[in-house]
C-alpha positions as CSV (number, residue, x, y, z in Angstrom):
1,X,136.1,107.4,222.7
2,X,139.2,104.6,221.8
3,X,137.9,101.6,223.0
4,X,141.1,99.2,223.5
5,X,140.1,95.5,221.5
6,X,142.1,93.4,224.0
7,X,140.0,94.7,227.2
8,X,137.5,92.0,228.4
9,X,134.1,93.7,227.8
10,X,130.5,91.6,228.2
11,X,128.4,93.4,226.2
12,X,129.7,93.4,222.3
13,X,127.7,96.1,221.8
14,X,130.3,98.2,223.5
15,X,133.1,96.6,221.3
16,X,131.3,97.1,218.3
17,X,129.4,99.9,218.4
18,X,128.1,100.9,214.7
19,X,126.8,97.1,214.0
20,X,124.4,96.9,216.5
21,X,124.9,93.4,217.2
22,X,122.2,91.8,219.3
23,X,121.9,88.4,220.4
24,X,118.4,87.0,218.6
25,X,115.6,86.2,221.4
26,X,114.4,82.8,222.0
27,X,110.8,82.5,221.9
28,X,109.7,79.6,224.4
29,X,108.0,76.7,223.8
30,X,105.4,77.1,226.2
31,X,104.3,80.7,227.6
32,X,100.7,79.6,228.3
33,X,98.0,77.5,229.6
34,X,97.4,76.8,225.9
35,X,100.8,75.9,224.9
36,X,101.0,74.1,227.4
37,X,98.4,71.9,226.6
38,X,99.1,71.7,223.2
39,X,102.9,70.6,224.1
40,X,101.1,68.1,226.6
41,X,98.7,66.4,224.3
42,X,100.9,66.5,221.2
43,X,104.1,64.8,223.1
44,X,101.7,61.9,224.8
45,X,100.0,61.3,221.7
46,X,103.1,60.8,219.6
47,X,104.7,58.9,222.6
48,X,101.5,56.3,222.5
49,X,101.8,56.5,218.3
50,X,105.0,55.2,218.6
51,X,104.3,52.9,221.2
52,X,101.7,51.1,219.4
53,X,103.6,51.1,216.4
54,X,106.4,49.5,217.4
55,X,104.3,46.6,219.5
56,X,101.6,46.4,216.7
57,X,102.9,47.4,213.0
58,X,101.7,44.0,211.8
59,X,98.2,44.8,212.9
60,X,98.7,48.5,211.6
61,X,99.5,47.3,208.1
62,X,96.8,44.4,208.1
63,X,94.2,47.2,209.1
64,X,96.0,49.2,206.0
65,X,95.3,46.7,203.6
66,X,91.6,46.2,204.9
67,X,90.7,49.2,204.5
68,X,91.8,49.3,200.5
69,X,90.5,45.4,200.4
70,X,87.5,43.9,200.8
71,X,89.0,40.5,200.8
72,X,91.6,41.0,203.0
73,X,89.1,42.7,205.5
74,X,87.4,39.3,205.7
75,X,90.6,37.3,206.3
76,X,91.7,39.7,208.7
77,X,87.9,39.1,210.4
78,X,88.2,35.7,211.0
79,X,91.7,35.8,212.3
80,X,91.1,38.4,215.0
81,X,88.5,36.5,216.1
82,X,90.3,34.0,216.6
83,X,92.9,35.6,218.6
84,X,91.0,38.1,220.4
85,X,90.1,41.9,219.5
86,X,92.1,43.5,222.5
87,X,95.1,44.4,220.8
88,X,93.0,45.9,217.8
89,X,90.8,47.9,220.4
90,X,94.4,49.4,221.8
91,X,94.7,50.8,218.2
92,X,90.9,51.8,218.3
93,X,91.7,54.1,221.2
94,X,93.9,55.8,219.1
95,X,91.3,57.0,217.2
96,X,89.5,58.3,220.1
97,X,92.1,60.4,220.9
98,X,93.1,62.1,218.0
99,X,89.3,62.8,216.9
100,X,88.9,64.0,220.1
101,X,92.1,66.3,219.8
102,X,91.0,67.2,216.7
103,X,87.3,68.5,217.8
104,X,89.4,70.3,220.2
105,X,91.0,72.2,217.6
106,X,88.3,72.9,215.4
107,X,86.4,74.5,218.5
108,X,89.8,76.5,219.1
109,X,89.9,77.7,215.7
110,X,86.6,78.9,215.7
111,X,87.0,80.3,219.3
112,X,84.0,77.9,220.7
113,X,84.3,77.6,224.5
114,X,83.2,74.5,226.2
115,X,84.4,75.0,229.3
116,X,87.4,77.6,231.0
117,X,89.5,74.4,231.6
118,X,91.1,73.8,228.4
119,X,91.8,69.9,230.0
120,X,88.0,69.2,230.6
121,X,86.8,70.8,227.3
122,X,89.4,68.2,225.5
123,X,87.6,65.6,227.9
124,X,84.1,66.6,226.9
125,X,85.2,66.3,223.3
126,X,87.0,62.8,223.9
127,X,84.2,61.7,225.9
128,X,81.6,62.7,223.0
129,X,83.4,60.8,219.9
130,X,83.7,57.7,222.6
131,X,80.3,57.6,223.6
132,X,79.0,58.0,220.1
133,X,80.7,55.2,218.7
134,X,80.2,53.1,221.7
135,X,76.4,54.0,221.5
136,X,76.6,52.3,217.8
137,X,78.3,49.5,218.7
138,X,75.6,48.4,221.1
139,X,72.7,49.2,218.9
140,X,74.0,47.4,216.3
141,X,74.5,44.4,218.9
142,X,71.0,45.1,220.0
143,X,69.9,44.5,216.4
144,X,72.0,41.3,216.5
145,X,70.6,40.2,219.3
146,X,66.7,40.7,218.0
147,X,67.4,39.7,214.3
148,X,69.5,37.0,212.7
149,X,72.2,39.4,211.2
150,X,75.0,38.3,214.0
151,X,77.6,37.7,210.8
152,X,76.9,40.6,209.0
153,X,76.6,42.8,212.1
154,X,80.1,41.5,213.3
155,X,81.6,42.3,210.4
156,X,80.1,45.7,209.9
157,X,81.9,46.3,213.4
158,X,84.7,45.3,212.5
159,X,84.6,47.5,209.4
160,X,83.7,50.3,211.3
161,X,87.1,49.7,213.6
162,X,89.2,49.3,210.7
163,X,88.6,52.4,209.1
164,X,88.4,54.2,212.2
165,X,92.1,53.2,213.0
166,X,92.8,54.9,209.3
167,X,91.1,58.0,210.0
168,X,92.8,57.9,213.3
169,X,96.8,57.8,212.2
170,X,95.6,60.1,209.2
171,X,94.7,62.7,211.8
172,X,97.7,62.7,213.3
173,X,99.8,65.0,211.0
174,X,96.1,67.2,210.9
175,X,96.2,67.6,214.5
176,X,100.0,68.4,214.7
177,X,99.6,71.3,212.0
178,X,96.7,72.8,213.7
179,X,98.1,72.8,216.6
180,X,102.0,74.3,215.8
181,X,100.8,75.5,212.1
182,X,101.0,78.8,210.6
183,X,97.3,80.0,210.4
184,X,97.2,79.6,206.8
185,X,98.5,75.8,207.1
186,X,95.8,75.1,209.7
187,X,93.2,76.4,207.8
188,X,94.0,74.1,204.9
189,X,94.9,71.5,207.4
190,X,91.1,71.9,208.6
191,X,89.2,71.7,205.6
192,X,91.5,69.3,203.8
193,X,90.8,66.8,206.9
194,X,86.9,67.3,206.1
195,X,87.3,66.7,202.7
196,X,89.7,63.3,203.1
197,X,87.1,62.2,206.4
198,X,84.0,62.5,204.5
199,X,85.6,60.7,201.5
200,X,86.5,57.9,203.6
201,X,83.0,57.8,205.0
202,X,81.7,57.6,201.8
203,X,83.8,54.4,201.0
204,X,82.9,52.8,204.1
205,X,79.3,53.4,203.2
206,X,79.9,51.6,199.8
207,X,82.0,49.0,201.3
208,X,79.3,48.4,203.8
């Protein structure tokens, strides 16, 4: 058949028919509950990141320099107490989040089911980093309270804020390749974010 090359044809299939040309399909970005989530969380938390970076990169890079100094942890100390902690807690929830995002993960990657609602298992996961670190806060202000350690408890508080805004922001490029990842970037994501945590729990130790 003589196909005439100035006829209007919609499918260039017809036109050309020995190369087979096909138009390449679009895989979406969300196709279910899952993604969805994932597109969800990962949007919001990089819309707070940047949100509390922009308002707070002083304290970011004073909470930086803490956590490599002992020194400048102690100045830093005594000026947030002096200006109040609330700005510095904003940051702290930071952490909650992406720890919580990142328990998430690991229980997705191992295929551990919490609940059927993929919202409410990030929730109980959220919930359990917060209470935990909430529940150690207030026993070490209940040892405070009994003992005369007030200075050295304080500060270990604050130390324990510090480095969990580090861990936090360092979890966020973690959480991003576990969630859009190939497989074998999420796998070293996951056991590289093991490694780096427990080394940094080993420095607080020392530091403490």
């Amino acid at each position: 058949t003589i196909i005439n090359p100035f006829d209007l044809v919609s499918d260039p299939a017809l036109l050309f028919p020995q190369s087979n040309l096909g138009l390449p399909g679009v895989k979406p970005l969300v196709t279910d509950g899952y993604d969805r989530f994932k597109f969800i969380s990962m949007l919001g938390m990089l819309l707070l990141l940047a949100l509390l970076m922009t308002l707070m990169r002083g304290l970011v890079l004073k909470a930086y320099r803490g956590f490599i100094n002992d020194n400048l942890l102690s100045q830093f100390h005594r000026d947030q107490e002096g200006r109040g902690v609330l700005p510095l807690y904003l940051l702290y929830s930071m952490f909650f989040i992406n720890a919580g995002l990142f328990i998430f993960f690991i229980l997705q990657y191992f295929h551990v089911t919490l609940h059927p609602s993929l919202w409410i298992q990030f929730l109980y996961c959220l919930l359990g980093v917060t209470v935990a670190f909430l529940l150690k806060h207030l026993l070490l202000n209940i040892i405070a309270y009994i003992f005369p350690v007030r200075k050295e408890v304080s500060r270990y508080n604050f130390l324990i804020i510090i480095f969990s805004i580090v861990i936090g922001l360092l979890l966020v490029p973690v959480n991003l390749l576990l969630a859009y990842g190939p497989e074998g970037y999420a796998y070293w994501a996951l056991y590289g974010a093991f490694v780096l945590i427990g080394l940094i729990y080993i420095f607080r130790s020392l530091r403490a």
